[in-house]
C-alpha positions as CSV (number, residue, x, y, z in Angstrom):
1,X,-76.4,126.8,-44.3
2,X,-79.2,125.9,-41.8
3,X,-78.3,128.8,-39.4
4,X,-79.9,131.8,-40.9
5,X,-76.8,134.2,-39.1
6,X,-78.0,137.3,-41.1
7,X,-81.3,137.5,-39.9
8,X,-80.0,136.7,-36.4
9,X,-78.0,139.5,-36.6
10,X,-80.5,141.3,-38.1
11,X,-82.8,141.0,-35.1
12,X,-80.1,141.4,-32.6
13,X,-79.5,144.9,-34.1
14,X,-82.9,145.8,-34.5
15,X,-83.8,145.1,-30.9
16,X,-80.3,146.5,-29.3
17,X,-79.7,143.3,-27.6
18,X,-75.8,143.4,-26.3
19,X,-74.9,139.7,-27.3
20,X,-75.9,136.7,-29.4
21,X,-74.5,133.3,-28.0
22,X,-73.8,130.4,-30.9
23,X,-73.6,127.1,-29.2
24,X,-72.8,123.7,-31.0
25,X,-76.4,121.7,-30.4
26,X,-78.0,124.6,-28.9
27,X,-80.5,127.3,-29.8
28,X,-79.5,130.7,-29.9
29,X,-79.4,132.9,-27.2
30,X,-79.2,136.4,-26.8
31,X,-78.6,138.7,-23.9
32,X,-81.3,141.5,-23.9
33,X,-81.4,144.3,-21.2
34,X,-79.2,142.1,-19.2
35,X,-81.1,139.1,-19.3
36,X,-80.4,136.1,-21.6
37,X,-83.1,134.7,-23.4
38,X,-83.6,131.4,-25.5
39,X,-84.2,132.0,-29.8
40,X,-86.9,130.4,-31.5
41,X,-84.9,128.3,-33.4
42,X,-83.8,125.0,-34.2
43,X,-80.2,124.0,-32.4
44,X,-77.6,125.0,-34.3
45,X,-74.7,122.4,-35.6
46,X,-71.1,122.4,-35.7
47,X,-71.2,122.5,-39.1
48,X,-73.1,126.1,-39.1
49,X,-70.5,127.4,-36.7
50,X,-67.4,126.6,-38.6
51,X,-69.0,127.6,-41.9
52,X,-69.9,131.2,-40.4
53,X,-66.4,131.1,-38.8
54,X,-64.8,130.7,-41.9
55,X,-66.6,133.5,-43.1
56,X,-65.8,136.1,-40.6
57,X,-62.6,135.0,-38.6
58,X,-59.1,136.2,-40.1
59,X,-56.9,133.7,-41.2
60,X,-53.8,135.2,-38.4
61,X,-56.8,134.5,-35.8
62,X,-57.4,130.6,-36.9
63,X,-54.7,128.8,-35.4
64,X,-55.1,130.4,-31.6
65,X,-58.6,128.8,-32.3
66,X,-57.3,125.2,-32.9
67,X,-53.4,125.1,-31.0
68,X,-54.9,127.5,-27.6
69,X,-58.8,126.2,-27.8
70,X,-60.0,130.3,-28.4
71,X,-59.7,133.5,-30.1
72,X,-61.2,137.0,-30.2
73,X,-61.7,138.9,-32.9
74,X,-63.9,142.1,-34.3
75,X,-66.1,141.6,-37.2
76,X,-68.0,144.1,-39.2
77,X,-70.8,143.1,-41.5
78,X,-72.2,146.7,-42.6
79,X,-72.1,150.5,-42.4
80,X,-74.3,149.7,-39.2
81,X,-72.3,147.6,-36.4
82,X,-69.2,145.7,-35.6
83,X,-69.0,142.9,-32.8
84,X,-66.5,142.1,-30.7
85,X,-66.5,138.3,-31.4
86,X,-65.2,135.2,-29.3
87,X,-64.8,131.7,-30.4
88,X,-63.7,128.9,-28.0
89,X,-64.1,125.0,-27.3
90,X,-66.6,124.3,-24.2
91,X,-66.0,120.3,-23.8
92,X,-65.2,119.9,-27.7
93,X,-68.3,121.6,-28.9
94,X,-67.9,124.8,-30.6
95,X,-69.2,128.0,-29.5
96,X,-69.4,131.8,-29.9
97,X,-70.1,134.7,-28.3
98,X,-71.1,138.0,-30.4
99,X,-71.0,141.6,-28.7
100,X,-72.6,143.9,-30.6
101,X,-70.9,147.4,-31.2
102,X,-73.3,150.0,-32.9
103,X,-71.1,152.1,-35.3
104,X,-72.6,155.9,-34.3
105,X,-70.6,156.1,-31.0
106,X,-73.1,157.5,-28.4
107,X,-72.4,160.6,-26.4
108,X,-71.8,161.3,-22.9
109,X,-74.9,162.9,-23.3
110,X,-77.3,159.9,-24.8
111,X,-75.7,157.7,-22.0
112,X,-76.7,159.7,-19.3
113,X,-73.2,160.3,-17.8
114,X,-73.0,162.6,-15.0
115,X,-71.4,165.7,-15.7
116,X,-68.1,165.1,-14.1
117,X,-67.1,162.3,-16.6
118,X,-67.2,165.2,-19.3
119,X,-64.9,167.1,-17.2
120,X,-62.6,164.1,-16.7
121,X,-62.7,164.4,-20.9
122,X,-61.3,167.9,-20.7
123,X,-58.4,166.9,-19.0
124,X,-55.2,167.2,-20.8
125,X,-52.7,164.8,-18.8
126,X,-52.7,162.3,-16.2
127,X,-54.1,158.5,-16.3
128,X,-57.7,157.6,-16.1
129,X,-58.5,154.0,-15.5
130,X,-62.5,152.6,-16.0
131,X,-63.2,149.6,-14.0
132,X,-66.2,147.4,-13.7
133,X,-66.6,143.3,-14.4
134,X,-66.6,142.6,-17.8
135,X,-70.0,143.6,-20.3
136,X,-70.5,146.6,-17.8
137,X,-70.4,149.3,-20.2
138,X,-66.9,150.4,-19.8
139,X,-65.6,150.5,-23.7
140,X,-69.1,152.6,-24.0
141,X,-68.1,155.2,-21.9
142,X,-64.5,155.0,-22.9
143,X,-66.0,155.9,-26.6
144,X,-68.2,158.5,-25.4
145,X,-65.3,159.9,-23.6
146,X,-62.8,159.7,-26.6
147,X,-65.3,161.1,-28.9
148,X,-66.1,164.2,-26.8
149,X,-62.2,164.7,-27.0
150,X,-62.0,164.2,-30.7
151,X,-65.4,166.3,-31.3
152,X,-63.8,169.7,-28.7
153,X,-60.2,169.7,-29.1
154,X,-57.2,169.2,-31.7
155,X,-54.9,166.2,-30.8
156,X,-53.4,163.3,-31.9
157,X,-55.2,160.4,-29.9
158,X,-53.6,156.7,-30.3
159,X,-55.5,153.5,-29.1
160,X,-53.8,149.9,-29.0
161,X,-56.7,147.7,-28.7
162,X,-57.8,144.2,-29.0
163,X,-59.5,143.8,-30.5
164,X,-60.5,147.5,-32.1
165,X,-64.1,148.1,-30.7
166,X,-65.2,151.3,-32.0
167,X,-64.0,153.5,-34.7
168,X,-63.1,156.7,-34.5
169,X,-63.5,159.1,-37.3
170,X,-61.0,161.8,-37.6
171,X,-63.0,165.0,-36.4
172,X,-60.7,168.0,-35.3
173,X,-58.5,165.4,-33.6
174,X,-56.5,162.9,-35.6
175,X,-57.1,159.3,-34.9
176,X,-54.8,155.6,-34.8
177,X,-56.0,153.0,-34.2
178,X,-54.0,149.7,-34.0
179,X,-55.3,146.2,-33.1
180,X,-52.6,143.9,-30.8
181,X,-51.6,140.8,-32.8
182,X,-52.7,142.7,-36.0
183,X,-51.1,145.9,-36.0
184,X,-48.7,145.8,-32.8
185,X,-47.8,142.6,-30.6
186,X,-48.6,143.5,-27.2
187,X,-50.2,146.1,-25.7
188,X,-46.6,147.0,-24.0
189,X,-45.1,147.1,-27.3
190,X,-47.9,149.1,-28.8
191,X,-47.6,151.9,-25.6
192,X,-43.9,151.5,-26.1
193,X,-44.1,152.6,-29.8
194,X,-46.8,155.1,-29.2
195,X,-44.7,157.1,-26.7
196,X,-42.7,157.9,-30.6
197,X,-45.7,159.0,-32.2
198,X,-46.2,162.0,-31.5
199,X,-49.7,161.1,-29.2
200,X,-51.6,163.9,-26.7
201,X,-54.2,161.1,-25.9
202,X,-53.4,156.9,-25.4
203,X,-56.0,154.5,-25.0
204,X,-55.0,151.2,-23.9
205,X,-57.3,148.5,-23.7
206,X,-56.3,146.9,-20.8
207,X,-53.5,146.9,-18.1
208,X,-52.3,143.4,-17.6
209,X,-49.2,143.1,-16.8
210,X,-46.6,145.2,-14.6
211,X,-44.8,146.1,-17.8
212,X,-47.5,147.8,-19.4
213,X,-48.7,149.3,-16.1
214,X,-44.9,151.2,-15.2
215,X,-45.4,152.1,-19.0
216,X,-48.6,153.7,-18.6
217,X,-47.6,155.2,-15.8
218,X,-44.8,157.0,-17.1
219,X,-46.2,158.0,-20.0
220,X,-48.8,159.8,-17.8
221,X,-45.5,161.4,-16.2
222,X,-44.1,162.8,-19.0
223,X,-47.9,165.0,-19.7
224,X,-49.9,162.4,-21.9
225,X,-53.4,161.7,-21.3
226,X,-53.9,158.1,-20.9
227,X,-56.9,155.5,-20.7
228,X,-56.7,152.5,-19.6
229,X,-59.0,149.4,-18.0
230,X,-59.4,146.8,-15.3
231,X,-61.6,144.5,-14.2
232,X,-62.3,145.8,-10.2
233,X,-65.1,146.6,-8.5
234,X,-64.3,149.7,-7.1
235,X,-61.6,152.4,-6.4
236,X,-59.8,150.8,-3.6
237,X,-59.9,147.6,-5.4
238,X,-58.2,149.4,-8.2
239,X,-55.5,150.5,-6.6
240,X,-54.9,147.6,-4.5
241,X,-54.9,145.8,-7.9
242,X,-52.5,147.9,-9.3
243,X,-50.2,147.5,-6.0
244,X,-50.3,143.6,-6.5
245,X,-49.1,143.5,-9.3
246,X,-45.4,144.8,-7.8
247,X,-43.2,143.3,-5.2
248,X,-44.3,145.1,-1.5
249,X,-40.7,147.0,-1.7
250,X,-42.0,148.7,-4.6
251,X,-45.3,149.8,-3.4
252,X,-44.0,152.9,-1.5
253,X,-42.7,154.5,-4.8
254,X,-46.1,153.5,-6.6
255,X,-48.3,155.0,-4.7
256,X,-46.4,157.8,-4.8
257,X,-46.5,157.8,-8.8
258,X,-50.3,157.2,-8.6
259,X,-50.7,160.1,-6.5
260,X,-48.8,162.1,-8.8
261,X,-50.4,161.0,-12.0
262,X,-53.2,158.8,-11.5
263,X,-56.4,161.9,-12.0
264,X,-59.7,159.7,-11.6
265,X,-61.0,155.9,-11.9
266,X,-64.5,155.3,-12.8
267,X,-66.3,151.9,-12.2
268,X,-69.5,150.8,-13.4
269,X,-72.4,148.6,-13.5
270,X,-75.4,148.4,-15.9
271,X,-78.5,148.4,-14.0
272,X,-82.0,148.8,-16.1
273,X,-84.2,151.6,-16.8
274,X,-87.2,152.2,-15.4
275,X,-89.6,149.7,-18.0
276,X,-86.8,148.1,-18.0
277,X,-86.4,148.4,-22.3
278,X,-82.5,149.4,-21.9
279,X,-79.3,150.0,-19.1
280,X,-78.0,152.7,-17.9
281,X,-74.6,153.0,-16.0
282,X,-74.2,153.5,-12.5
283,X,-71.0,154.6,-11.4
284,X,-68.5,155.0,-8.6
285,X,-65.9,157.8,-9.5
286,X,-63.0,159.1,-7.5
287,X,-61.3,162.4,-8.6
288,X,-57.6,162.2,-6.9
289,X,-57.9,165.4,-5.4
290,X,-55.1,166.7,-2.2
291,X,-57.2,164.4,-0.2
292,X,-56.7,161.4,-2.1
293,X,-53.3,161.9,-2.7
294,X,-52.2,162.5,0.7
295,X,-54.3,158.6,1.5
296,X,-52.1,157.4,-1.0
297,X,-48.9,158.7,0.0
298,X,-49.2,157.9,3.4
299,X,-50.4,153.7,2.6
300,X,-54.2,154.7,3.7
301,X,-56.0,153.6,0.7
302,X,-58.8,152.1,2.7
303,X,-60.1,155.7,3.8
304,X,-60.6,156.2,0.1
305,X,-64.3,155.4,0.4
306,X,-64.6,158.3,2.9
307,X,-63.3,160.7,1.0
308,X,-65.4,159.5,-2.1
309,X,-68.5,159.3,0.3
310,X,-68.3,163.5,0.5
311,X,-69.3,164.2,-3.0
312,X,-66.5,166.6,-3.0
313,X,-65.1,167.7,-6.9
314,X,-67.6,165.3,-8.9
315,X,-67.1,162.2,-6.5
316,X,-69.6,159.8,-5.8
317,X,-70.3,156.4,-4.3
318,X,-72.3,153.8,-6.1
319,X,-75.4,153.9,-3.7
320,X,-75.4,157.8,-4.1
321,X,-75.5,157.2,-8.0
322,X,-78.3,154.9,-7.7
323,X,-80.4,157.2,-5.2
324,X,-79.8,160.4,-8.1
325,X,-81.3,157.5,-11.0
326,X,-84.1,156.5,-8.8
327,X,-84.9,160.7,-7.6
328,X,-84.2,161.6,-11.6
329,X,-86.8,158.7,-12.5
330,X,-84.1,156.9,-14.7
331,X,-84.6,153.6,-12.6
332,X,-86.9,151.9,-10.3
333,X,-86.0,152.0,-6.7
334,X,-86.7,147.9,-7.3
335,X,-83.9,147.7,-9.2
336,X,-81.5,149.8,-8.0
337,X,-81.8,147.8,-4.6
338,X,-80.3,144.6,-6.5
339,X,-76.9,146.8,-6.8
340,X,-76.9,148.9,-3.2
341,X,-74.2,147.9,-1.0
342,X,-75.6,149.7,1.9
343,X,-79.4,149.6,2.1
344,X,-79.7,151.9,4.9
345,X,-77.4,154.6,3.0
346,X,-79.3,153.7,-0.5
347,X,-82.7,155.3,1.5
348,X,-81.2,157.9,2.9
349,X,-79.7,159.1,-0.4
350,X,-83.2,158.8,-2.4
351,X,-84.7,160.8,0.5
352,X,-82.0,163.0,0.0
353,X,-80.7,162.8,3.7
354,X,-76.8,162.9,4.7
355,X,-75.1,161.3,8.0
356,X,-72.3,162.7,9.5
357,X,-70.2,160.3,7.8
358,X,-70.9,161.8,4.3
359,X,-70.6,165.1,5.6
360,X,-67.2,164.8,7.6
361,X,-65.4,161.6,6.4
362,X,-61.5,161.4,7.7
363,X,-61.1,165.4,7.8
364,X,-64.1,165.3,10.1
């Protein structure tokens, strides 16, 4: 095989890059602090790829390849890592796209998290939904925030993923993990059959349809703890999201249920350190405190930001995030001015200086 893939992997490891891209007469790539960068290497053929392929893909996986032109799949070589793998067709040439997923699971802690994401952890029922584009960090933090559960308290936790990402260990908390397509057929079915099995804790890996969404949301009703994802940019994105997924005449009794049961979301973006060797995660997070609710309730969910703006219960806005990285020294002031939304704001923050917006928001 002309395509050394081992040492590839190898070196992708060894310098924590996030992805390696296989292309059908292309070098390697790989996607290193963010950045994509070109391998040192002859262009690989499509011979390599459907060797390695064969190798590595499960047989059940094979035909979406071929009949719907791609498939995901997880792959784990060692005791070391797993990655998150996705074949497709880009103009009849064959490609791939490898995310690595370190086995260790990092802490809240070793990523840096503010302090309220471990009290979002602690919490026993409700929904908590993490948000941010895709590769911004947000099965990470998910991880960090299951394992802090599984490391502190005794309950049965049950993920339907797909595919699984990281693997949780039993450690005072007892651990299922089933993979759609494998294990389960949809993510509906798997919350469906979930809601039998005895769960404290539900992690679903995405939200993508109404079905699964009016599932999730009852199962937060009836006192489990669920996780789930989207891809939005921000809290009032993620509710409006959530809202268009229903006919309007529904709306008014959703927002009521989020009110009731939806606790926090958390969005993200990876923005990097100060060096720049690795990212760190800069977040927006709104806790749905009386405030929040009542917005909701009353069809106002574009005061959110306001509210968010206060740093009231663990809130903050993006550009506040930012401003405590650049102040802590995590990141350069450079760089966290490629992700502000509001310059003027951003500097105030670092400076640590508050207008009377921040202060007062909608109760003001």
């Amino acid at each position: 095989m002309a395509l050394n893939i081992k040492a590839l992997i190898e070196a992708i490891y060894s310098h924590s890059a996030s992805d390696l891209h296989l292309v059908q007469d292309s070098p390697p790539y790989v996607r290193l602090d963010g950045v994509m960068r070109p391998v040192q290497a002859p262009a690989i053929g499509r011979e390599d790829i459907e060797q390695f392929l064969r190798q590595v893909m499960p047989a059940y996986v094979g035909e979406d390849l071929e009949h719907r032109r791609g498939a995901d799949f997880a792959w784990q070589p060692d005791g070391r890592m797993r990655f998150r793998v996705s074949a497709y067709y880009e103009r009849d040439r064959l490609r791939m796209v490898m995310r690595l997923i370190k086995i260790k699971i990092a802490t809240i802690e070793e990523l840096d998290l503010p302090e309220v994401v471990r009290t979002i952890a602690s919490w026993e029922r409700g929904m908590v939904l993490l948000t941010g584009v895709t590769g911004s960090g947000k099965s990470t933090t998910l991880a960090a925030m299951l394992n802090h559960i599984n490391e502190h308290e005794s309950r049965c936790i049950i993920t339907i993923e797909d595919p699984i990402e990281m693997v949780h260990p039993n450690i005072r908390s007892l651990v299922s993990q089933r993979e759609v397509r494998r294990d389960v057929e949809s993510f509906r079915h798997g919350l469906v059959q979930a809601l039998r099995q005895d769960p404290d804790v539900i992690l679903i890996g995405e939200m993508r349809d109404p079905e699964t969404i009016s599932t999730a949301l009852r199962a937060a009703e009836t006192g489990h703890y669920v996780f789930s994802t989207l891809h939005t940019s921000n809290a009032i994105h993620t509710v409006e999201r959530i809202l268009a997924e229903f006919p309007e005449n529904e709306h008014a009794l959703l927002r009521e249920q989020l009110a009731n049961n939806l606790r926090a979301t958390v969005t993200q973006r990876l923005v990097r350190r100060t060096g720049g060797h690795g990212r760190v995660a800069a977040l927006e997070i709104m806790v749905v405190n009386d405030t929040i609710r009542k917005l909701f309730i009353e069809d106002q969910v574009t005061s959110i930001a306001t509210v968010i703006r206060e740093r009231r219960d663990g809130m903050m806005m993006f550009d506040q995030h930012l401003a405590d990285l650049v102040r802590a020294g995590t990141i350069e002031e450079a760089e966290a001015l490629r992700y502000v939304e509001d310059d003027a704001a951003f500097r105030r923050y670092v400076k640590g200086r508050l207008s009377s917006a921040d202060r007062g928001g909608i109760i003001g």
